[in-house]
PALUMRO-985226 format. One record per residue (C-alpha): residue in one letter; x, y, z. Coordinates in steps of 0.2 Angstrom, whole numbers, plus 2048, in hexadecimal, padded with zeros to 3 digits. Layout:
% PALUMRO-985226
+--------+-----+-----+-----+
| residu |  px |  py |  pz |
+--------+-----+-----+-----+
|      a |   X |   Y |   Z |
...
+--------+-----+-----+-----+
END
This chain:
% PALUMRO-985226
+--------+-----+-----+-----+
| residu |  px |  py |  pz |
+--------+-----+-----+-----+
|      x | 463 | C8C | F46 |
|      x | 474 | C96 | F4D |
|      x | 478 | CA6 | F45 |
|      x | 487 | CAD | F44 |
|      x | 48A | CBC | F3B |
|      x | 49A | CBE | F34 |
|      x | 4A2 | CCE | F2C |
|      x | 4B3 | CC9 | F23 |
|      x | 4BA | CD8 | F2B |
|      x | 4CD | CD5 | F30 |
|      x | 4D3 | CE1 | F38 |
|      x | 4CD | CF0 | F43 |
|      x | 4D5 | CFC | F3A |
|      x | 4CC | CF9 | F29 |
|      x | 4BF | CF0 | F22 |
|      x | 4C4 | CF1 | F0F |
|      x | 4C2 | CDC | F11 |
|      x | 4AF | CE6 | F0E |
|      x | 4B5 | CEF | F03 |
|      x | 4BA | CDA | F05 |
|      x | 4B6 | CD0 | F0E |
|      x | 4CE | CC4 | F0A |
|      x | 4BB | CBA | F07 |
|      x | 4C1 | CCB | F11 |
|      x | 4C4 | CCF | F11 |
|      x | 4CB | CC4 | F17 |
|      x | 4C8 | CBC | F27 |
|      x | 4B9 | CBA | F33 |
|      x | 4B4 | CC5 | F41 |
|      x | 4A6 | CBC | F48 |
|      x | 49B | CC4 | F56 |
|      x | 49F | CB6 | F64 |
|      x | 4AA | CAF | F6E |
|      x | 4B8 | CA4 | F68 |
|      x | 4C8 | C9C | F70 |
|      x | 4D2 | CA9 | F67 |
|      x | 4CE | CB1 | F56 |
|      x | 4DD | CA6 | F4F |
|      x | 4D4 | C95 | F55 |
|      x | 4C7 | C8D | F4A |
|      x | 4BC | C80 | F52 |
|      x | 4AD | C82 | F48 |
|      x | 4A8 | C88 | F38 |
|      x | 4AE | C98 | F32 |
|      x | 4AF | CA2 | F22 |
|      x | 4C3 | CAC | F22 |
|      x | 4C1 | CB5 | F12 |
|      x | 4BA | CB8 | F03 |
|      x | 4C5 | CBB | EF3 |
|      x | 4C0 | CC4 | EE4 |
|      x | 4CA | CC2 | ED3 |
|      x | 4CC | CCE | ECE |
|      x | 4CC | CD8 | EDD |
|      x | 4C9 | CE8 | ED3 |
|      x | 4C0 | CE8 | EC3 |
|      x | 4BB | CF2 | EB4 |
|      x | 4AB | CF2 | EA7 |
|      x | 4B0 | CE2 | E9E |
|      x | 4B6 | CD8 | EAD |
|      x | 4AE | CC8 | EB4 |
|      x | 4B2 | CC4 | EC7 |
|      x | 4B0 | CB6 | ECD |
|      x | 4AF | CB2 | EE2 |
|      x | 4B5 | CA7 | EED |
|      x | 4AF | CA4 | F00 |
|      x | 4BD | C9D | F0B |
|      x | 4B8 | C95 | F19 |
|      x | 4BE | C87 | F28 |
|      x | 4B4 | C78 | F24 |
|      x | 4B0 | C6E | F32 |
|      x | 4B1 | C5A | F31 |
|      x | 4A0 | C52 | F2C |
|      x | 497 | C61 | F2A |
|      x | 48F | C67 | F18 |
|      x | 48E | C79 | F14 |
|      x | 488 | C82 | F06 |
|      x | 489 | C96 | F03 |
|      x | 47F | CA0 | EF9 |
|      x | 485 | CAF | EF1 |
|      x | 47A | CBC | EEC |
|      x | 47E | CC7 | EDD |
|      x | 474 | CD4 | ED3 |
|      x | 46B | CCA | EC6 |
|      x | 476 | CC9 | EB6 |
|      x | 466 | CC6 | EAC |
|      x | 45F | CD5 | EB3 |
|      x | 46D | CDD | EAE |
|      x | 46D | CD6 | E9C |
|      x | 45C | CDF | E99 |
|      x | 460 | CEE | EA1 |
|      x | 46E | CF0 | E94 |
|      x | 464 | CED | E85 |
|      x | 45C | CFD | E8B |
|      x | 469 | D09 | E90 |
|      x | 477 | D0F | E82 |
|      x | 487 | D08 | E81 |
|      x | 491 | D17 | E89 |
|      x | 484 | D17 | E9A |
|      x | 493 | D12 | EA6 |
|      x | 49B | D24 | E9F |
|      x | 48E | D2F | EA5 |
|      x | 48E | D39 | EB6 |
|      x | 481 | D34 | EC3 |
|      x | 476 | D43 | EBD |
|      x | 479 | D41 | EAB |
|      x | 471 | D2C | EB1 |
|      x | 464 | D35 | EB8 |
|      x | 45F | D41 | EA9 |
|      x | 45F | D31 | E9E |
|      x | 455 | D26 | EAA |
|      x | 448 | D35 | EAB |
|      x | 446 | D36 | E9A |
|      x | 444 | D24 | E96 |
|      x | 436 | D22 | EA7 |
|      x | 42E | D2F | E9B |
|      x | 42E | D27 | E8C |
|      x | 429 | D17 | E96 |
|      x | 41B | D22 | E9E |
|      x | 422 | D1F | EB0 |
|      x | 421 | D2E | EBD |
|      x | 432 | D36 | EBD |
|      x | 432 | D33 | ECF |
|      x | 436 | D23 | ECB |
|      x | 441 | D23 | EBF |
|      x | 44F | D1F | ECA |
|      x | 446 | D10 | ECE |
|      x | 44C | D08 | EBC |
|      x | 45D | D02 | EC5 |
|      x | 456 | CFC | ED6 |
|      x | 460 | CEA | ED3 |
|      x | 459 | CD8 | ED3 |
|      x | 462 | CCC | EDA |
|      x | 468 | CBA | ED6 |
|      x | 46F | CAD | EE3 |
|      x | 47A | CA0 | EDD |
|      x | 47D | C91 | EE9 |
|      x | 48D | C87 | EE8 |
|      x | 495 | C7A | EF6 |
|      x | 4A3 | C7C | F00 |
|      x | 4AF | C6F | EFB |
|      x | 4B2 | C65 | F0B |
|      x | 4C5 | C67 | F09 |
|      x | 4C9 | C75 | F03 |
|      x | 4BA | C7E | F0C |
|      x | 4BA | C8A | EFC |
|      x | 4A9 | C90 | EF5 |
|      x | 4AB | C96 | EE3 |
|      x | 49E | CA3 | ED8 |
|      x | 4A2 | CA0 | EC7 |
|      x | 4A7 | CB1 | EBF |
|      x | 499 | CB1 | EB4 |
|      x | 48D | CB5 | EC0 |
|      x | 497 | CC7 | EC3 |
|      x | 498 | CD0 | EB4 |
|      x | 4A0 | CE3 | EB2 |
|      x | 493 | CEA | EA5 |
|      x | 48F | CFD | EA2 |
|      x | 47E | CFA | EA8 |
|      x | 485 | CF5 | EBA |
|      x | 491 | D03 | EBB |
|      x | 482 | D0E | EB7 |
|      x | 477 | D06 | EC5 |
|      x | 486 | D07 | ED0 |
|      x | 488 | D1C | ECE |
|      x | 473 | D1E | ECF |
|      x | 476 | D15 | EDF |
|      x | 483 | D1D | EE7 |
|      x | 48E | D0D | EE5 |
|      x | 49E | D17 | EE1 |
|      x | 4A7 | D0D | EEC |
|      x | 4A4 | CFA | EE7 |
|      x | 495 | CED | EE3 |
|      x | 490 | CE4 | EF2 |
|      x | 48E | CD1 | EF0 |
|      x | 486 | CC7 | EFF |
|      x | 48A | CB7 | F03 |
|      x | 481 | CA9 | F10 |
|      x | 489 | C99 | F17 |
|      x | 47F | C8C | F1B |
|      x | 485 | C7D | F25 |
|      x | 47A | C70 | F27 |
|      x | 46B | C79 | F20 |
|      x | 463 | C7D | F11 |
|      x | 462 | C8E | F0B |
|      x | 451 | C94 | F05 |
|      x | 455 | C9E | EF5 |
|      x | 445 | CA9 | EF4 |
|      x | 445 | CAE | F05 |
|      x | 459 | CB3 | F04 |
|      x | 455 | CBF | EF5 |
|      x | 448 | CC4 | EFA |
|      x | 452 | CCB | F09 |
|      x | 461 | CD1 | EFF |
|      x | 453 | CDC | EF4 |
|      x | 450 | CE3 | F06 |
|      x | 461 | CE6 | F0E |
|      x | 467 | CF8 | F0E |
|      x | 478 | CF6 | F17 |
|      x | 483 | CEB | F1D |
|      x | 47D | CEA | F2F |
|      x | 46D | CE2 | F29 |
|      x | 475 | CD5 | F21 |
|      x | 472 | CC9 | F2F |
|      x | 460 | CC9 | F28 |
|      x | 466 | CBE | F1D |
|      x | 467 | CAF | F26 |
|      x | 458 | CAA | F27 |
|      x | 459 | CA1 | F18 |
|      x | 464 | C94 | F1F |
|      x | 457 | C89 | F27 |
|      x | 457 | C77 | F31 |
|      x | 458 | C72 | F40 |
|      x | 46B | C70 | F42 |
|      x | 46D | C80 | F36 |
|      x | 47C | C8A | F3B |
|      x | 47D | C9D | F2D |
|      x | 489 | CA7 | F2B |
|      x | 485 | CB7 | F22 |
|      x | 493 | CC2 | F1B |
|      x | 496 | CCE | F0A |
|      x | 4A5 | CD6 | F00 |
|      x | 4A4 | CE6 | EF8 |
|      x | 4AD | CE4 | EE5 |
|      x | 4B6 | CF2 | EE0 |
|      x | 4B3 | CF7 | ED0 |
|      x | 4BB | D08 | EC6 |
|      x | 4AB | D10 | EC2 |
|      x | 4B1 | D20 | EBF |
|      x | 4BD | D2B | EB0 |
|      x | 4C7 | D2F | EBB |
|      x | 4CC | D20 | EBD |
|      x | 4D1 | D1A | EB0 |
|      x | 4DA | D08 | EAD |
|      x | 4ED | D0A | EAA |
|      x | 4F4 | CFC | EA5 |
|      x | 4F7 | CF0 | EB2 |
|      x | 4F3 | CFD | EC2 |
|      x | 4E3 | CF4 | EC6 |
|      x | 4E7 | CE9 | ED7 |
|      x | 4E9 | CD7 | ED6 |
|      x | 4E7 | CCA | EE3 |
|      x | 4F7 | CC8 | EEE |
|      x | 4FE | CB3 | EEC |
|      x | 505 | CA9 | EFA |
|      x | 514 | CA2 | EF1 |
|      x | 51B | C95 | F00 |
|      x | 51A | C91 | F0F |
|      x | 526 | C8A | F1B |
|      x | 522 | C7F | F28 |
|      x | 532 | C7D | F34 |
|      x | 53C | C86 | F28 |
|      x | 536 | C76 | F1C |
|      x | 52C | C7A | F0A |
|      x | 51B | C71 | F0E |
|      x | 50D | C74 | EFF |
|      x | 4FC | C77 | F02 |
|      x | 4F1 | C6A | F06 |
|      x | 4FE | C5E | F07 |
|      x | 4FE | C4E | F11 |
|      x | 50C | C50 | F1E |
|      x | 51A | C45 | F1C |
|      x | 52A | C49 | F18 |
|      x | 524 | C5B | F19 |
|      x | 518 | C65 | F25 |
|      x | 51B | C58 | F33 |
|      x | 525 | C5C | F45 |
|      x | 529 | C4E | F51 |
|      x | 528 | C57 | F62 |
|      x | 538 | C50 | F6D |
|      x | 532 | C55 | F7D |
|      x | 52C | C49 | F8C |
|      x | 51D | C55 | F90 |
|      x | 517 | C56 | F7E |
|      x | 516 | C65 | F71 |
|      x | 51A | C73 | F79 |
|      x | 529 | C7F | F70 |
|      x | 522 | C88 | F62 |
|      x | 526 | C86 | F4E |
|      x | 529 | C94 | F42 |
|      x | 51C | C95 | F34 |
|      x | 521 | CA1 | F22 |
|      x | 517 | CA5 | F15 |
|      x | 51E | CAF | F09 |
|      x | 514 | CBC | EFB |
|      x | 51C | CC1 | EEE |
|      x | 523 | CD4 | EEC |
|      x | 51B | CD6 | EDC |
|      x | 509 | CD4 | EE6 |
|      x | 50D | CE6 | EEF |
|      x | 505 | CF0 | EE5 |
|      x | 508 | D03 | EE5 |
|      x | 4F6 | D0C | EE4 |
|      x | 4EE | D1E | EE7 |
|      x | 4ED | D21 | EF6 |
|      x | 4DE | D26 | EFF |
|      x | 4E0 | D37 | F02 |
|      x | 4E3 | D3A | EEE |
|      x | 4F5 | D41 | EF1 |
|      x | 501 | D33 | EED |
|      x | 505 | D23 | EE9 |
|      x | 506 | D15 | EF7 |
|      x | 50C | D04 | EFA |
|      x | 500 | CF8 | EFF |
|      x | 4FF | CF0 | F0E |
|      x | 4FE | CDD | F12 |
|      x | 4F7 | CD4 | F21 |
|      x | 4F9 | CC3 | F21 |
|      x | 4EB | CB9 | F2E |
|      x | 4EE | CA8 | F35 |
|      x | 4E1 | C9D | F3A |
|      x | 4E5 | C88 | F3F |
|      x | 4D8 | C7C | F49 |
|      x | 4E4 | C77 | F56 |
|      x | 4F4 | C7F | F5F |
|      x | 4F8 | C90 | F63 |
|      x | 4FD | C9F | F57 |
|      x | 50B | CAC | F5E |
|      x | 4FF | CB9 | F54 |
|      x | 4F1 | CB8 | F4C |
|      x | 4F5 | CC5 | F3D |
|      x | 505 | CCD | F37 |
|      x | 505 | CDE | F2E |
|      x | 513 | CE0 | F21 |
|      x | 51B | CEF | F29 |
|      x | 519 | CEC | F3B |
|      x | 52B | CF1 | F40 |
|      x | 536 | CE0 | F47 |
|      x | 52E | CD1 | F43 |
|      x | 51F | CD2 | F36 |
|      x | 52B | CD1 | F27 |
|      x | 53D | CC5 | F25 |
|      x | 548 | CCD | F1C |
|      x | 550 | CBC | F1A |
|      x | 563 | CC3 | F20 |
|      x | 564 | CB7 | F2F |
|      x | 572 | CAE | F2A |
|      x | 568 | C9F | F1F |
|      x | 568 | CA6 | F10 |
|      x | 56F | C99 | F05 |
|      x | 564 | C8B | F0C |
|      x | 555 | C97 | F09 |
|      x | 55B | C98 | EF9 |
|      x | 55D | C84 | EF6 |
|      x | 54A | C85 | EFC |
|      x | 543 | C95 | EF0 |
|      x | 545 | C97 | EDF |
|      x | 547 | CAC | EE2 |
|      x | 548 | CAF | EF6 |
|      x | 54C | CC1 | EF0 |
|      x | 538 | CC6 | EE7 |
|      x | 531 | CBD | EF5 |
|      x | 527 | CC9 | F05 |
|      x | 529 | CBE | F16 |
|      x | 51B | CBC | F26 |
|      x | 521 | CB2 | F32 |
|      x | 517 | CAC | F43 |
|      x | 51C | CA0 | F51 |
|      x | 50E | C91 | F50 |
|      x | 50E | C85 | F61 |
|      x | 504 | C75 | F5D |
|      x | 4F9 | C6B | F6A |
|      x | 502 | C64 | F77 |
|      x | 4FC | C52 | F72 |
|      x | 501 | C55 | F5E |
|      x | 4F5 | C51 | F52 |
|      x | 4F1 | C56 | F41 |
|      x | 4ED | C67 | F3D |
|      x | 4E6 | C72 | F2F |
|      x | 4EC | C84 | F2E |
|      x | 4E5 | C92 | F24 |
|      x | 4EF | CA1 | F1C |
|      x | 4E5 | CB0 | F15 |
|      x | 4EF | CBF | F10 |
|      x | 4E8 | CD0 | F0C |
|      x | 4ED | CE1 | F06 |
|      x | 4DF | CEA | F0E |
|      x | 4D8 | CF0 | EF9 |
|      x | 4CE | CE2 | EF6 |
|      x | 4DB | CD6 | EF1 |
|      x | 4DD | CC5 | EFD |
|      x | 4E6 | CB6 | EFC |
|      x | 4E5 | CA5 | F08 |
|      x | 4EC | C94 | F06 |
|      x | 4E7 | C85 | F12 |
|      x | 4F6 | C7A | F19 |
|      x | 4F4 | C68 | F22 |
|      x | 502 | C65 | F30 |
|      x | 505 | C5A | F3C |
|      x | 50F | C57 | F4F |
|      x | 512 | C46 | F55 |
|      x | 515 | C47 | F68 |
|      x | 51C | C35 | F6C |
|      x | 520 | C39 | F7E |
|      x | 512 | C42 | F84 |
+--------+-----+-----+-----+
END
């Protein structure tokens, strides 16, 4: 079996795709050799996307794995959660108010009720040691998303009190193992997640994928969830998940997943093939920049956006764009073309532009391109795109 352990950590600057994955998370940084980080020639997970990307006591999340699919292949991921049965019961024993209490205020109550219980106080603590659950789903061969239905991750006050007796102030870990061409063996992989203490161990995990043409990909996202007074919900201040609204292939609307035809195809003219570039947009709408506390406590800040670009085939001017990176990360659409963009978009103006220079194989073919977008909170977006370049001369 091949291992390949795959932190959906985006960027070298920060791992809140951890924190996620854009799932990040959220884009794969895989520890081998590749063509170029961009290139996808076998399978890979790119992010993982929470929604909601933060979430309060009442709030059920549901997850979804993004990943390249490769042709012919079958792949199955397993997502391990803390066990929401487990949960359920410890509810029924703890009051309704627990997620209120301060860490030592948990663990007054917990020592009290290991008393009444007859356990040591020692460990009492021991009461909120999670259980864990893995849920397996497919990886739909064209879409290569892998979903966990939101039931399966449930904000109760019984979790938000594990999470503060555990030091969890700063999200839920959830773990997930892909499986290509292999089955995953689900008492061995919780029995390996009950053991895991950080995320460097998490390659343990793949183990679980067995056969002899097995390939595992182990990866986790860390939910964030408001756990303490402080911060409280205001209205609609929690963050949301940033949205791809269009995408523009040669300056052409082309839709996701679309069969190229009239759109999302190029006819390279040349007598040597493809070889000049063509402009790729995606636009995000405004709305999705999100102005949050910032991390030092002082103020508020607008969030950031980096939007990754990932294709099987040609040759990407970048690989990722970051929303404020002076020049050429953002269009301000004042080149001239306005009222062609505007025949094209239903409101250019509430629209937030990356654009990247894509050259296709010099032979042409058909090609699928993957767009993930995250705001370095937790919150991803992505969108899959099928192109095509003919090359008749080459």
């Amino acid at each position: 079996m091949k291992h390949r352990l795959c932190i959906p950590c985006p960027f070298a600057v920060s791992c809140m795709l951890l924190a996620v994955c854009v799932f990040s998370a959220c884009f794969s940084a895989c520890n081998e050799e590749m063509e170029s980080r961009s290139f996808i020639s076998k399978f890979r997970i790119l992010g993982v996307q929470a929604s909601p990307p933060e979430a309060v006591v009442g709030d059920r999340i549901e997850l979804r794995g993004v990943f390249a699919p490769v042709a012919g292949e079958t792949a199955n991921v397993a997502f391990v959660t803390v066990d929401t049965q487990w949960i359920a019961g410890l509810s029924s024993i703890l009051p309704d108010n627990v997620d209120q209490l301060s860490q030592a205020e948990l663990q007054t109550l917990l020592t009290s009720m290991a008393a009444q219980a007859g356990i040591d106080s020692a460990d009492a603590a021991g009461m909120l040691v999670p259980q864990f659950a893995v849920t397996v789903s497919p990886v739909d061969a064209v879409t290569g998303v892998a979903v966990l239905p939101a039931d399966n991750v449930v904000v109760s006050p019984a979790l938000v009190a594990m999470m503060k007796l555990l030091g969890q102030t700063d999200g839920l870990p959830v773990y997930l193992l892909a499986c290509s061409n292999g089955v995953i063996d689900e008492a061995a992989l919780r029995q390996s997640a009950g053991a895991l203490s950080n995320a460097q161990q998490i390659g343990d995990l793949e183990a679980a994928c067995q056969g002899p043409n097995a390939s595992a990909l182990a990866s986790y996202k860390t939910l964030n969830i408001r756990i303490n007074d402080e911060n409280a919900v205001n209205g609609d201040d929690l963050n949301t998940n940033p949205q791809i609204t269009v995408f523009l292939f040669n300056d052409t609307v082309h839709p996701p997943n679309a069969t190229p035809g009239e759109t999302g195809k190029v006819v390279c003219e040349g007598a040597d093939g493809c070889r000049d570039p063509i402009t790729l947009r995606v636009a995000v709408s405004k709305d999705d920049f999100q102005y949050y506390e910032g991390f030092e406590r002082r103020e508020n800040e607008m969030e950031k956006m980096f939007v990754s670009w990932f294709a099987n085939g040609g040759e990407f001017s970048t690989d990722r764009i970051r929303s404020d990176d002076a020049g050429a990360a953002v269009e301000a659409m004042t080149n001239g073309n306005e009222a062609s963009l505007d025949a094209l978009l239903a409101n250019p103006a509430r629209k937030h532009w990356f654009t990247v220079d894509w050259r296709p194989p010099v032979e042409g073919g058909l090609i699928d391109l993957w767009v993930v977008v995250n705001d370095l909170r937790g919150g991803v977006g992505y969108a899959q795109y099928r192109v095509s370049a003919e090359a008749p001369n080459y």
